[in-house]
Every structure is written in C-alpha cells, then in structure tokens.
C-alpha positions in Angstrom: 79.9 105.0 94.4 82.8 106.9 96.3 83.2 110.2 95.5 86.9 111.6 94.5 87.9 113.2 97.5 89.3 117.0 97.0 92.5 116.4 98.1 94.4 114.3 100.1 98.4 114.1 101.6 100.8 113.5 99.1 102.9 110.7 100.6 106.4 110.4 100.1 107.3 106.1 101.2 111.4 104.9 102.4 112.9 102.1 101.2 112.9 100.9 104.8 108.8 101.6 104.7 108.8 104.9 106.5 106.8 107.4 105.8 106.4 111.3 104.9 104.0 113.8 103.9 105.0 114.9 101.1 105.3 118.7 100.5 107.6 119.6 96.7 109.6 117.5 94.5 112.3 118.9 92.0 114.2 117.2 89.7 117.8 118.0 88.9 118.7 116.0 85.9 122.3 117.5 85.9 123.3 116.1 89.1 120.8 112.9 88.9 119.2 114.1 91.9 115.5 114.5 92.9 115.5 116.9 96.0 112.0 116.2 98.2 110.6 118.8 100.8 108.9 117.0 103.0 107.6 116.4 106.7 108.3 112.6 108.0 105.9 111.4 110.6 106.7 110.8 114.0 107.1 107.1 113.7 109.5 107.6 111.3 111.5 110.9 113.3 111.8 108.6 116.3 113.3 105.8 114.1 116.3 107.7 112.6 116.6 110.3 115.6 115.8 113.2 113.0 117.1 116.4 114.9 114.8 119.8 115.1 118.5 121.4 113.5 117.3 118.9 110.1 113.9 120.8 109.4 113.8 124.6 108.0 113.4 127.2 111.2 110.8 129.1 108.9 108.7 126.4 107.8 109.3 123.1 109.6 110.1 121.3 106.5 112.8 119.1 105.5 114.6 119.4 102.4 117.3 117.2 101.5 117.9 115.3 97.9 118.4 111.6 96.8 119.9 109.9 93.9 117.6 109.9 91.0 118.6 105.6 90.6 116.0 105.6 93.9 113.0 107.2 93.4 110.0 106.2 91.5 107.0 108.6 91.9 104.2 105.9 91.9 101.3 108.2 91.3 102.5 111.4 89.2 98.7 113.0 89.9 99.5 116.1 91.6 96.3 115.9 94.0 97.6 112.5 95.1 101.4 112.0 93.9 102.9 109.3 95.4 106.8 108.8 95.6 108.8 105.7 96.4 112.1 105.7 97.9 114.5 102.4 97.6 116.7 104.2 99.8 116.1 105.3 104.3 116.3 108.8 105.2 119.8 108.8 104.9 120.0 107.8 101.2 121.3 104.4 102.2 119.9 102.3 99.8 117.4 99.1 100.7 116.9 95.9 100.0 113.1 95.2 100.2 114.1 91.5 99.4 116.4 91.2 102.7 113.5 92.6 105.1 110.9 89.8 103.7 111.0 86.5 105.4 113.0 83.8 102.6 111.3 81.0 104.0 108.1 82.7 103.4 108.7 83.0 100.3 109.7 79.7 99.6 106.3 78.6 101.2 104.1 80.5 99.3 106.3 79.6 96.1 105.6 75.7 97.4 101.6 76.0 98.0 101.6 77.9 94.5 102.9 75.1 92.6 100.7 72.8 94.9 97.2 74.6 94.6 97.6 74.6 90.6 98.8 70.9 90.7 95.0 70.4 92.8 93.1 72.3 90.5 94.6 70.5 87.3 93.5 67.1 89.5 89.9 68.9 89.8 89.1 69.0 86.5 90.1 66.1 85.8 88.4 64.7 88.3 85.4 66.6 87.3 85.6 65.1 83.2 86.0 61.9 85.1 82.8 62.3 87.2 81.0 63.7 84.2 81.9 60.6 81.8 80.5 58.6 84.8 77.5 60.1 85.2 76.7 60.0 81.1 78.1 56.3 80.8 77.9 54.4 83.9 77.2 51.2 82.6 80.4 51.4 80.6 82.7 53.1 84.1 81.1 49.9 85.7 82.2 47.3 83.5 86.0 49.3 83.4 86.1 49.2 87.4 85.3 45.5 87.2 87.6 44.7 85.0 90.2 46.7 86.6 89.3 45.0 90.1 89.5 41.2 87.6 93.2 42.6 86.9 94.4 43.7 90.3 93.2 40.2 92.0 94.9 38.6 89.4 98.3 40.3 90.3 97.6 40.2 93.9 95.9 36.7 93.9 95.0 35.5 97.9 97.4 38.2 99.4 96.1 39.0 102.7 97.9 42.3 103.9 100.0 41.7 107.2 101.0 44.0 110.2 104.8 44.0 109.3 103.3 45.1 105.7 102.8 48.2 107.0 98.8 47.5 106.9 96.4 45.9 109.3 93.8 42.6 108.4 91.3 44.4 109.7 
C-alpha cells in the first residue's frame, strides 16, 4: 500500500490547461470574486509573456482575482487543494469543448455505439452456441431444413461474375 504523502503542491489548473502552484485562495462573495496567490510555472509564464512587474517584489507571488462563475476547487483538502480555472490567466474565459478535436469525438461516439452493438451480438451468439452444444441433434435438423428452404428459393442458381460473385 502507498503511504499518504505529508504534503504535496497545491495546484491551481487554467481553462487553457496551464498550470500553477498554488499558494492562498480567498473568497469575496460580495464582489463574486475568488482572488488566488499563486506562482505559474514556467511553461505557463512563457505562454502568456507574464512580466516580473506581475509578481509581488517581496514574495515573488502573483495575486490577481477571477470571477467566482470560473472556479471550481476540485479537491477542497487543504494538504492537497486542487482549483480549476474555466478561464486563462487573463480571466478570458475557455471553452474546453473548442480545444478537443470534434471529429474525435464523433469517432469515439461512433465505436461506442459499435462496440455495445458487438457485445449484444456476443451473447447472443454465445446463447446460440450454448443451445447447440445442449441440443445438437435438434440445431442439425433446423440447419437442414433451413438449407431444404434456401435451395428451394434459389433452386439451380449458379452465382455469375457480373453477380458480383465468382463460380469458384
């Protein structure tokens, strides 16, 4: 078993997936803001060109607030809180929908419906193989009789090329 670790960096995640070490959080219900002190990481300093002049000279934190509408704390532990931001550093707000590939989507949506179409065939095909197995006299006579009907409909048909199928 994993042990609990101590403690670990509170994280504070952007809308646009960036990401910050978290450092306070304080809520201002008044003004429906939720003001964050935090440190982004350097991925994220280099993608919105955060300025030294951003960050307090004493501590080299940044404090700056966001509408309340955006931010869900994920994990309210306060060894591990977690916030999430639907909003970039700027408070710009983001749509995680746009930034996911549609088509994607609509892929996986397709195979979903698919894979559970499959599975329902399984088990059928599994009652099937299992009525076999405990009647097979009976599943033989069935099969004849089905093959008795079908040459009856097809009679002496012989397939051709322009059929779409081969004589061999």
């Amino acid at each position: 078993m994993v042990e609990r670790p101590v403690s670990t960096e509170k994280l504070l995640v952007f809308g646009d997936l960036c990401l910050a070490v978290l450092g306070d959080v304080r809520t201002n219900v008044l003004d429906h803001k939720v003001t964050f002190i935090f440190r982004p990481t350097d991925y994220m300093r280099w993608k919105h060109n955060i300025k030294d002049e951003d960050y307090d000279e004493t501590l080299f934190w940044i404090k700056k607030s966001y509408d309340m509408r955006y931010c869900v704390c994920i994990d309210p532990n306060p060894d591990f809180q977690r916030w999430f931001l639907a909003c970039d550093y700027y408070g710009n707000p983001t749509d995680m929908t746009k930034m996911l590939d549609q088509n994607l989507l609509a892929d996986n949506e397709s195979l979903v419906k698919e894979r559970d179409a499959l599975s329902k065939q399984l088990v059928l095909l599994r009652l099937k193989f299992n009525e076999i197995i405990k009647y097979p006299e009976e599943w033989k006579t069935e099969f004849l009789e089905e093959l008795e009907k079908q040459k009856k409909v097809l009679g002496d048909y012989i397939p051709t090329e322009k059929s779409g199928e081969s004589n061999e």
